[in-house]
C-alpha positions as CSV (number, residue, x, y, z in Angstrom):
1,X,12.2,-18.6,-30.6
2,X,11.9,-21.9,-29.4
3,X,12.9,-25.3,-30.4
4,X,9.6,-27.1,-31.3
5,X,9.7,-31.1,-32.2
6,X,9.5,-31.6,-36.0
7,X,6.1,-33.2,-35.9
8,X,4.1,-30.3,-34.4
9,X,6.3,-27.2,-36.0
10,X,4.1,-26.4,-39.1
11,X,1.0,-26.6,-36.7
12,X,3.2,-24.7,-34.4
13,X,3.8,-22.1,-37.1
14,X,0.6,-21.7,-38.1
15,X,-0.1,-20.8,-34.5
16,X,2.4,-18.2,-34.4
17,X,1.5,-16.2,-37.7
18,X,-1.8,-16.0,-36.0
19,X,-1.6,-15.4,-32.7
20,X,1.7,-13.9,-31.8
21,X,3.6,-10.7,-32.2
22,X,7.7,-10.2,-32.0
23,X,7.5,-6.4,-30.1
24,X,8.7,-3.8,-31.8
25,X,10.8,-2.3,-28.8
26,X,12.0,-5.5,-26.9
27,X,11.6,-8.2,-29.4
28,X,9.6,-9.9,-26.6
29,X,7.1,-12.3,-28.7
30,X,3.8,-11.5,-27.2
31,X,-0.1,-12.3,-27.9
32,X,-1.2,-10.1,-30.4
33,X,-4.4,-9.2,-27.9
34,X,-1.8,-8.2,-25.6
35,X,0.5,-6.5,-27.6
36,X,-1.5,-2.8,-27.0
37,X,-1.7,-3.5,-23.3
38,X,2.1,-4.6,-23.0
39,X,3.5,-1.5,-25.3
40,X,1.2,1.0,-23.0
41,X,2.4,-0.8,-19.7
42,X,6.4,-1.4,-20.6
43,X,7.0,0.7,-23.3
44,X,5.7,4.2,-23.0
45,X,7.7,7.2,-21.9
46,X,7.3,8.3,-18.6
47,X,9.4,11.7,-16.9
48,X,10.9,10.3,-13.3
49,X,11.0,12.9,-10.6
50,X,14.8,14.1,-11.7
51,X,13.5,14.9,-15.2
52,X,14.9,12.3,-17.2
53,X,12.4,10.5,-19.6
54,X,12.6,6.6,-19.8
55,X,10.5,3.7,-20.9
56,X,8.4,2.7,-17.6
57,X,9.5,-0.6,-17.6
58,X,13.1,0.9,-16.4
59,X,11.9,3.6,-14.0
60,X,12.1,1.3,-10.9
61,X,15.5,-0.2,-11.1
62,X,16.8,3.6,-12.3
63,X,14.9,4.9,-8.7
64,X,16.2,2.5,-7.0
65,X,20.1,2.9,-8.4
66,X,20.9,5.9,-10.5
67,X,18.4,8.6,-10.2
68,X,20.2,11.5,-8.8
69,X,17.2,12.5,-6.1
70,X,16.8,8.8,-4.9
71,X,16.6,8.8,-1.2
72,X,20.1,7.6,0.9
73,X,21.1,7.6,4.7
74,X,24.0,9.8,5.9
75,X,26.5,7.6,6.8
76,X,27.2,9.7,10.4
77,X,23.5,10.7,11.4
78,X,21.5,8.2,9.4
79,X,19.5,11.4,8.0
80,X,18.0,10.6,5.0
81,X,18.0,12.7,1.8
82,X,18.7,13.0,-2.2
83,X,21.4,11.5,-3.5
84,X,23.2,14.1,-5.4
85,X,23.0,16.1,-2.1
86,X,24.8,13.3,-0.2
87,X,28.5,14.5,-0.4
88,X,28.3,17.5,0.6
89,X,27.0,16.8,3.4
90,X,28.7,13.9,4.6
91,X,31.6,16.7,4.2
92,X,29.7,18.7,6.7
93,X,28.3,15.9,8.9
94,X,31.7,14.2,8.9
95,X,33.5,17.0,10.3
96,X,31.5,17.5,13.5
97,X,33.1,15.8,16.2
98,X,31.9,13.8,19.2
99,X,34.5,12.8,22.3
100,X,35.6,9.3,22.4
101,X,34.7,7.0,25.5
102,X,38.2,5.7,26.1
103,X,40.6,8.7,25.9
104,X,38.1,11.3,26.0
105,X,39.7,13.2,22.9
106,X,37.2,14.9,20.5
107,X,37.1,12.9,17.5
108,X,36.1,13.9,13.7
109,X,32.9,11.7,13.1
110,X,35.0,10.8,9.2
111,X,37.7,9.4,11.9
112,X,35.8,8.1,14.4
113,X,36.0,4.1,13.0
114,X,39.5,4.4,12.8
115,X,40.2,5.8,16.1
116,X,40.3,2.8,18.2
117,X,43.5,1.9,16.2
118,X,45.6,5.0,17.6
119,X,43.5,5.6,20.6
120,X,45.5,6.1,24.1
């Protein structure tokens, strides 16, 4: 899979047949006395903590972005908890209100960035 001068390919060749292996999942071309070790490591199926089963090589980037119990900050209190429980309770936490230091009004946490704009 890569370009090789004329004068060395059918050493290079050779070379390949022997010693290297085109992965049957990724297409990765790998040592064939690594091949075992990189299937176990990258390719086998591991169940993340939301129950959906995945090759492990993806389980980090799906914690990190799309697993539905992947930790995130409240945007109002800075509370941390699962994802798929976020909305609601920014709906709750967003509603709360807290008085603002210039008028003195009670103001709806949601609201409380775009208050200065009408404020007085």
């Amino acid at each position: 899979k890569k370009d090789i001068p004329a004068v060395n390919f059918i050493i290079h060749e050779i070379h390949c047949r022997r010693n290297i292996e085109i992965c049957p999942y990724c297409s990765d071309s790998i040592p064939k006395s690594e091949m075992k070790n990189h299937i176990e490591s990258e390719h086998v199926q591991v169940t993340c903590k939301c129950r959906m089963k995945m090759e492990n090589s993806l389980l980090k980037d799906h914690e990190a972005s799309s697993c539905p119990l992947r930790p995130v900050l409240c945007q109002f209190c800075d509370i941390q908890l699962a994802f798929n429980k976020l909305q609601e309770h920014e709906l709750y936490c967003g509603a709360r209100t807290e008085p603002c230091g210039r008028c003195g009004r009670n103001v709806l946490l949601k609201e409380l960035k775009e208050h200065p704009r009408v404020c007085g």
